[in-house]
C-alpha positions as CSV (number, residue, x, y, z in Angstrom):
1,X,-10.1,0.2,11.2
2,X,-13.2,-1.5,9.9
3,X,-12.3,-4.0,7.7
4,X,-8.5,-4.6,7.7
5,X,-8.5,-8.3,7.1
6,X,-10.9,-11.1,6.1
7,X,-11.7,-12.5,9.7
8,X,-12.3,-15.9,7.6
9,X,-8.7,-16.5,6.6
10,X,-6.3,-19.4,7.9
11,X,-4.2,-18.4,10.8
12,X,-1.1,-16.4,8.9
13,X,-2.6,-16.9,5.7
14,X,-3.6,-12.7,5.5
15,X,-1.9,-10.3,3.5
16,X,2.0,-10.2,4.2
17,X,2.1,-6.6,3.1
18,X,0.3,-5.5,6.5
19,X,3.8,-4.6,7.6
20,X,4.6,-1.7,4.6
21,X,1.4,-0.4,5.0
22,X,2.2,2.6,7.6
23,X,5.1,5.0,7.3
24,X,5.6,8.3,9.8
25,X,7.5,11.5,9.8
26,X,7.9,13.8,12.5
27,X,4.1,14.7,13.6
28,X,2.6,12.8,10.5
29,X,1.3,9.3,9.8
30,X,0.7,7.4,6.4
31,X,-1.4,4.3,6.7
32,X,-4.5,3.1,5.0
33,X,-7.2,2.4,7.0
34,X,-8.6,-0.5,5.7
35,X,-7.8,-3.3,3.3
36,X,-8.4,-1.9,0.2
37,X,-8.8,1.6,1.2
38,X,-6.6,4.9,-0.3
39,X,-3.5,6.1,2.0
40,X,-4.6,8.6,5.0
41,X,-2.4,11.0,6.3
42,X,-2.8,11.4,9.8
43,X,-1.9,13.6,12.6
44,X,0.4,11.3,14.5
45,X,-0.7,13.5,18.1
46,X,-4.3,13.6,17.4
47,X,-5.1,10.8,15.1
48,X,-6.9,13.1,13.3
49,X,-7.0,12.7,9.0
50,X,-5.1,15.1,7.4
51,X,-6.2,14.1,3.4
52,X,-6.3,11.1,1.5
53,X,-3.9,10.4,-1.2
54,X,-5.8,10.1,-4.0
55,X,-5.7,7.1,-6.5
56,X,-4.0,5.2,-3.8
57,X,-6.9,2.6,-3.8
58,X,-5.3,-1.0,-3.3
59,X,-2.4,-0.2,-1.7
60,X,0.3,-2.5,-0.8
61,X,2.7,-0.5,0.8
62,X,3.9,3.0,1.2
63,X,7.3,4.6,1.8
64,X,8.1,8.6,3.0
65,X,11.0,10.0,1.6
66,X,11.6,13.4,1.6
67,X,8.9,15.4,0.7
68,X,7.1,12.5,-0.9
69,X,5.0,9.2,-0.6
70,X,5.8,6.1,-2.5
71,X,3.1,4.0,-3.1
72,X,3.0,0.3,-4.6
73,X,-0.4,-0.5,-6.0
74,X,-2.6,-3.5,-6.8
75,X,-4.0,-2.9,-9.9
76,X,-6.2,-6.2,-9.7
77,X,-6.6,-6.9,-6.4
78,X,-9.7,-9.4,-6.6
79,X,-8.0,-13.1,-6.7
80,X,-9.8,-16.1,-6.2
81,X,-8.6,-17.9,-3.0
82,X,-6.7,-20.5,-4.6
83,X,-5.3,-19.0,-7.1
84,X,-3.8,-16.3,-4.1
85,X,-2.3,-19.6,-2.4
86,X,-0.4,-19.4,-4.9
87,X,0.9,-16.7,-5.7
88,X,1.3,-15.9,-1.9
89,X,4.1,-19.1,-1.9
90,X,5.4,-17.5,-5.0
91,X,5.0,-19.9,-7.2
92,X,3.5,-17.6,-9.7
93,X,3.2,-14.1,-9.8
94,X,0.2,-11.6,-9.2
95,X,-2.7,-11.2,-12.3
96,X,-2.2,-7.7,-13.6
97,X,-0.4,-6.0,-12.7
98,X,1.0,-3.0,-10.1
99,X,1.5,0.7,-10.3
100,X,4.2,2.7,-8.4
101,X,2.5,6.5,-7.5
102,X,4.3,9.3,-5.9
103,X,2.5,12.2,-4.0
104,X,3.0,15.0,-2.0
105,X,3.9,13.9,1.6
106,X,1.7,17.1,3.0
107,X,-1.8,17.3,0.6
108,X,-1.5,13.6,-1.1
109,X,-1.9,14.9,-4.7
110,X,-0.7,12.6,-7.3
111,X,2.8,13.8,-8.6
112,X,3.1,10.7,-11.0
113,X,1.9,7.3,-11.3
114,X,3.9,4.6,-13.7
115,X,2.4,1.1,-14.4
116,X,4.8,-2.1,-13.7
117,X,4.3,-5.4,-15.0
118,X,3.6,-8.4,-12.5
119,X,5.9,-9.5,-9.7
120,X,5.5,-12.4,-6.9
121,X,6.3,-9.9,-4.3
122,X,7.6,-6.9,-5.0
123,X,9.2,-5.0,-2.8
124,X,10.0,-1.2,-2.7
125,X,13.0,0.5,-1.2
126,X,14.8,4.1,-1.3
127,X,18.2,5.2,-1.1
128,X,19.5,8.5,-1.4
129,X,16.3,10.0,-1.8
130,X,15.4,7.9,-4.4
């Protein structure tokens, strides 16, 4: 993974989001491989990528269920570095704003993509298939 974090930051000062960033199923993986880069579906034996979900640019975290991705987006993810101390203690939320996109689990085509407002951290979840 070339560029994954800034090498630069503070000691646990990267991007807490690292964590919801990779989901499997069976022989497949979902991860992006990089920073800012889209969601990859891999072949969990080989490593080999499957696709690449498209508009999924930004990324914060990604969830499988079902037959489906989940996929929280950054829809402005260049913050200056204090103004991101910020909003990483939570003391105010993100600048613009985030999309939620869902796609198929096997090619990554969009299925449908809905803009949210701005959150400190938001944090997606399923239940029921949904």
């Amino acid at each position: 993974i070339p560029t994954w974090v800034d090498q630069l930051r503070k000691f646990r000062s990267g991007p807490a989001e690292t964590a919801f960033r990779l989901a499997a199923r069976g022989e497949r993986l979902y991860v992006t491989l990089g920073i800012d880069a889209p969601v990859s579906i891999l072949d969990a034996v080989t490593g080999r990528t499957l696709a690449a979900c498209e508009g999924t640019r930004h990324a914060r975290q990604v969830l499988r269920i079902d037959d489906k991705l989940v996929v929280l987006i950054d829809t402005r993810p260049e913050v200056a570095e204090q103004e991101d101390s910020r909003i990483r203690k939570g003391l105010e939320p993100a600048p613009g704003g985030r999309a939620i996109l869902a796609a198929d689990a096997v090619t990554g085509k969009t299925l449908w993509r809905k803009t949210i407002g701005a959150f400190v951290h938001p944090t997606l979840c399923a239940r029921g298939g949904r």
